[in-house]
C-alpha positions as CSV (number, residue, x, y, z in Angstrom):
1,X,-4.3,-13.6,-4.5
2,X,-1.6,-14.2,-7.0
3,X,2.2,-13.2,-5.5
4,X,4.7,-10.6,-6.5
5,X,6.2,-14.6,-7.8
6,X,3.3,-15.1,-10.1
7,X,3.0,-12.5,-11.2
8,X,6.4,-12.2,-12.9
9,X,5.8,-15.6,-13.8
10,X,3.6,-15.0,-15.7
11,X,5.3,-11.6,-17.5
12,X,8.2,-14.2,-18.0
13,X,5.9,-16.6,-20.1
14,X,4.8,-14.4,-21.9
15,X,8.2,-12.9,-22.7
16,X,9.1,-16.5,-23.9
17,X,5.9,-16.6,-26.3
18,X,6.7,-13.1,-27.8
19,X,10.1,-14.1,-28.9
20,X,8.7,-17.8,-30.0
21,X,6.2,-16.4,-32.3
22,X,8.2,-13.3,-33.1
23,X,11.2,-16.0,-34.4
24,X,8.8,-17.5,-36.6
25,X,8.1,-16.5,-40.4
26,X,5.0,-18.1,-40.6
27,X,3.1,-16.8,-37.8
28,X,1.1,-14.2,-39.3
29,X,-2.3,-13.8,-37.4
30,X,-5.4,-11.6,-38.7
31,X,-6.4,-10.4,-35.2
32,X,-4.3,-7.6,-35.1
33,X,-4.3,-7.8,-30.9
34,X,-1.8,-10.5,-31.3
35,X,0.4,-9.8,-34.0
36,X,4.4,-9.5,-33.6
37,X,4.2,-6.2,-34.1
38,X,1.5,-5.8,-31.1
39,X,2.8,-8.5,-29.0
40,X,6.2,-6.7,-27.9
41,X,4.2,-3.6,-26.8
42,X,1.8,-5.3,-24.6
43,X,4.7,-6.9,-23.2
44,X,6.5,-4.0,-22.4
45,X,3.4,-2.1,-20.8
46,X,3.0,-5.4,-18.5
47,X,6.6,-5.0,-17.8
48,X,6.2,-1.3,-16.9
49,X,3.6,-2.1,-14.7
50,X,4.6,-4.7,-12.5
51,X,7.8,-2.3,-12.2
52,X,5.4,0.1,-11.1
53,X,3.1,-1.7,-8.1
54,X,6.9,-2.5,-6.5
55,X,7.9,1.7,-7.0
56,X,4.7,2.2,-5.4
57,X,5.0,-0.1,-2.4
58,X,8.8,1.4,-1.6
59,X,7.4,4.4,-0.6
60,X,4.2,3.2,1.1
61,X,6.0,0.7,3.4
62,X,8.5,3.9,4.5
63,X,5.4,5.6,5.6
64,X,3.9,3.1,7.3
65,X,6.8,2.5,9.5
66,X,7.0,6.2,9.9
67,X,3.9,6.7,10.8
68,X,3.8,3.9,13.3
69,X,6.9,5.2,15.2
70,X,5.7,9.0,15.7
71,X,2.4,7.4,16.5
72,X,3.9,5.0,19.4
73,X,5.1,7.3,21.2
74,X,2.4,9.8,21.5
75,X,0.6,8.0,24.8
76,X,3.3,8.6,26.8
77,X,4.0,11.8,25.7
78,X,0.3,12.9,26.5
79,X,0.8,11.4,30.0
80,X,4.2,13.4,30.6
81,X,2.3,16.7,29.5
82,X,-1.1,15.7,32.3
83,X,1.8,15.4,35.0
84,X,3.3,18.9,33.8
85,X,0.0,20.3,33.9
86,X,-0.9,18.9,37.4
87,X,2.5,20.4,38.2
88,X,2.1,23.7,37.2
89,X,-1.1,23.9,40.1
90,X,-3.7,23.0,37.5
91,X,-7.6,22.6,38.8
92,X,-8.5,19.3,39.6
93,X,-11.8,20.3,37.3
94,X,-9.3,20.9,34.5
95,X,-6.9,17.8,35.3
96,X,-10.0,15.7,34.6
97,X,-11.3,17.5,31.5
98,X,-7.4,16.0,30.1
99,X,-8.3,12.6,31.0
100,X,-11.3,11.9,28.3
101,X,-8.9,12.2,25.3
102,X,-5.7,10.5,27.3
103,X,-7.8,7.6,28.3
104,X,-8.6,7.2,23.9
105,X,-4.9,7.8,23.8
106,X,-4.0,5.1,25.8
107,X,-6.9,3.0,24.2
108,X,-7.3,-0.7,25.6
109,X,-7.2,-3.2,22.9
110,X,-9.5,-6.7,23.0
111,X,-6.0,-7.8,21.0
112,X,-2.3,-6.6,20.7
113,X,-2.3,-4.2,17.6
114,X,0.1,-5.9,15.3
115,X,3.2,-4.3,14.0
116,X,3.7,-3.3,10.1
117,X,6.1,-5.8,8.6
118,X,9.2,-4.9,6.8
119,X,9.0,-8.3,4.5
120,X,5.3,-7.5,3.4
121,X,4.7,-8.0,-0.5
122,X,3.6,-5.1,-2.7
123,X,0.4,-7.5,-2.7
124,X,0.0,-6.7,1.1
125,X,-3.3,-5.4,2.0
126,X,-3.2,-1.4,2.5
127,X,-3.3,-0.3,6.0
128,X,-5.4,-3.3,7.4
129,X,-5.5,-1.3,11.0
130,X,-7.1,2.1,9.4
131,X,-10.6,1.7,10.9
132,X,-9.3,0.0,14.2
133,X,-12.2,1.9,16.4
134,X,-10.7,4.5,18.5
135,X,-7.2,3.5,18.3
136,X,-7.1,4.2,13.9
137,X,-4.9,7.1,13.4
138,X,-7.0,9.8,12.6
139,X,-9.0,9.1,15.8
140,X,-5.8,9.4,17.8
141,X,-4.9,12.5,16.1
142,X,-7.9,13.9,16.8
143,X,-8.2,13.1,20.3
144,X,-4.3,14.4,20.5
145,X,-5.8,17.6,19.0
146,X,-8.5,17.9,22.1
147,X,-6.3,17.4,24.4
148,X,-3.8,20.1,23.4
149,X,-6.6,22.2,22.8
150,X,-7.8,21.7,26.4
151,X,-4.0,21.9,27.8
152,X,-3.6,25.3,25.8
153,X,-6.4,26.6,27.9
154,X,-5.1,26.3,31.2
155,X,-3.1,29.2,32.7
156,X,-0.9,27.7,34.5
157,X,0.6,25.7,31.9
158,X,3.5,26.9,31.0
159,X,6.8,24.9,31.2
160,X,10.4,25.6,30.5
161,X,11.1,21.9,28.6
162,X,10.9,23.3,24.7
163,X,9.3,19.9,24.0
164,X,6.3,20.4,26.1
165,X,5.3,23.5,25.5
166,X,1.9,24.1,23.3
167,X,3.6,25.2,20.3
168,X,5.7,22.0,20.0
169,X,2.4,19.8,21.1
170,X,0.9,21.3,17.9
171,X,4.0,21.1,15.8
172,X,3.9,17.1,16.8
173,X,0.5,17.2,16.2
174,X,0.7,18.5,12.7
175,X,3.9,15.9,11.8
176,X,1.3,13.1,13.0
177,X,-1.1,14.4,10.6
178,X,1.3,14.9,7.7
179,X,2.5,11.2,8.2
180,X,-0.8,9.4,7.9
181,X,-1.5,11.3,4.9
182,X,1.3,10.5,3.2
183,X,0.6,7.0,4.4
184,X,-3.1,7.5,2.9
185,X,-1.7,9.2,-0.2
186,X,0.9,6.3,-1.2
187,X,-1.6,3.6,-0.2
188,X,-3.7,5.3,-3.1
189,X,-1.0,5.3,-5.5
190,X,0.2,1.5,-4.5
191,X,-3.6,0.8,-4.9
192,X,-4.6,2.6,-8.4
193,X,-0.7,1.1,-9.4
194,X,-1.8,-3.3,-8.3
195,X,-5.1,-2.1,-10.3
196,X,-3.3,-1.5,-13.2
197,X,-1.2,-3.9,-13.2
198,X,-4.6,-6.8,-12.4
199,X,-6.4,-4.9,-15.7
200,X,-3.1,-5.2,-17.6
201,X,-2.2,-8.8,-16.9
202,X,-5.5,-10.4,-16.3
203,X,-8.8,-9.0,-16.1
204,X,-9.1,-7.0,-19.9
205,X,-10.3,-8.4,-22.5
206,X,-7.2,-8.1,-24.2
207,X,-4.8,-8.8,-21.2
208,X,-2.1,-10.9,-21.4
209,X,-3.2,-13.9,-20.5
210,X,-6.4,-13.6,-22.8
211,X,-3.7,-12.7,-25.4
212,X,-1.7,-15.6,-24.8
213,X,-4.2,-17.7,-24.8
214,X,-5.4,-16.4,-28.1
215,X,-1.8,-16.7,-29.6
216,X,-1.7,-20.5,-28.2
217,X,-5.0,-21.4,-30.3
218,X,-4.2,-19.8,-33.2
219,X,-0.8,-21.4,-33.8
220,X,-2.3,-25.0,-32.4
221,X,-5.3,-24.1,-35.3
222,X,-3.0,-22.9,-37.8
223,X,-0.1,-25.1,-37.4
224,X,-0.9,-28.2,-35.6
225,X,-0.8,-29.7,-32.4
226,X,3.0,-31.6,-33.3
227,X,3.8,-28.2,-35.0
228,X,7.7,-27.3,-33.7
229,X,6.1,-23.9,-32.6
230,X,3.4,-25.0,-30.9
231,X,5.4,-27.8,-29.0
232,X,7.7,-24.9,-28.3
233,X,5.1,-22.7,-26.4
234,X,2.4,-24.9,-25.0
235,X,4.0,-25.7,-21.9
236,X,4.0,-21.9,-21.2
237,X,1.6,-21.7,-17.9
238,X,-0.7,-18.4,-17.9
239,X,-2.9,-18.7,-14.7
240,X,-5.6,-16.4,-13.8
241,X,-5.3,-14.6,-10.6
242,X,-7.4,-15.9,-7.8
C-alpha cells in the first residue's frame, strides 16, 4: 500500500513534468492524452482527488472515535440498569431473562479490542473491528435493544434517575445506532473517495503514471536521450502502487 507520502509524491512529479514539457516549444505530441493542453487537467483532477480521500477521512476518524466512546460505556450502563431492576422487586425469572443480552454486552474477548487511533492515515483500513463476532457494533446494539425491550416489560421498573428510565435507554439506544451509521456512511464515502483517487493516479489506462510514462518515451523518442528536456524529467520517479 502506497502512503498518503507517495502518493503526493507522486502528484508532485508529475506537477514537475507538466511544467517541464509545458516550458517547451517543441514538445508537440500526436496522442492527444498527453498534450500541454491535456496534461494540466489531469493534473488538476489528481490534485482534486487526493484533496478529497484526506476531506473524506476528517470526518470518518471523528466518527469512529465517537462511536467508540458512546459504545464504551454502554456495559456498565446495562449493568447499573439490571441492579435498578433487581431493586425495584423484579422476579428472579425476569432478572435472568436480562442476563442473555448483558452477558453479549459484556462480551469476553480471546484479545484486548484495540482502540481507534487518532494518527491513522486516510490509507487506514475502514473499521477493521466491524465483524468482530458478538462484540461488532451492530450486534451490541442489537443485544442493547433486547435488553431494553425485556427491561420495558417488567412492572416494577420504574425509577426516578431520568437516565435510567426506558425512554432515555431507547433515546441511547437510538444515538448508538445513529453513530455507527454515520461511521458506516463516511467509511463509504472515504472508501468510493481512495477508489478514485487509485483509478486516477494509477490503475486507468490513462492515469497518471501511464501518462507520465508515455510523456517520458515520447520526448526520449523524439528528442534524444542527452536532449536538455529529457535530462530535465527523467529522474522524475512515478511508482506503481503496491
Amino acid at each position: 500500500m502506497k502512503s498518503e507520502s507517495g502518493h503526493m509524491k507522486v502528484l508532485g512529479n508529475f506537477g514537475k513534468l507538466v511544467e517541464s514539457v509545458s516550458a517547451d516549444a517543441n514538445y508537440n505530441p500526436s496522442n492527444q492524452k498527453i498534450t500541454k493542453a491535456a496534461l494540466p487537467t489531469q493534473d488538476t483532477a489528481a490534485t482534486a482527488a487526493v484533496e478529497d480521500v484526506a476531506n473524506k477521512n476528517a470526518p470518518y476518524k471523528t466518527a469512529i472515535q465517537e462511536r467508540a466512546e458512546a459504545f464504551e460505556v454502554l456495559p456498565a450502563r446495562a449493568r447499573q440498569v439490571r441492579n435498578v431492576a433487581k431493586a425495584s422487586g423484579a422476579s428472579e425469572a425476569a432478572l435472568a431473562n436480562l442476563e442473555t443480552p448483558l452477558r453479549k454486552l459484556a462480551g469476553v474477548r480471546a484479545s484486548a479490542k484495540p482502540k481507534p487511533d487518532p494518527n491513522a492515515g486516510p490509507d487506514a483500513p475502514v473499521d477493521p473491528q466491524h465483524s468482530a463476532s458478538q462484540m461488532s457494533f451492530d450486534n451490541r446494539l442489537g443485544s442493547f435493544r433486547s435488553f431494553v425491550a425485556l427491561v420495558k416489560e417488567l412492572p416494577s421498573y420504574n425509577p426516578n434517575e431520568a437516565d435510567l428510565k426506558v425512554t432515555a435507554l431507547e433515546a441511547y439506544a437510538d444515538d448508538l445506532d445513529a453513530k455507527n451509521n454515520v461511521v458506516i456512511t463516511t467509511g463509504v464515502a472515504l472508501t468510493q473517495a481512495r477508489t478514485l483517487r487509485d483509478q486516477l493516479l494509477y490503475t486507468n489506462a490513462d492515469s497518471v503514471v501511464n501518462n507520465a510514462l508515455l510523456v517520458k518515451a515520447y520526448v526520449k523518442g523524439a528528442f534524444g536521450a542527452s536532449s536538455p528536456l529529457y535530462k530535465q524529467i527523467k529522474g522524475l520517479e512515478f511508482g506503481r502502487k503496491n
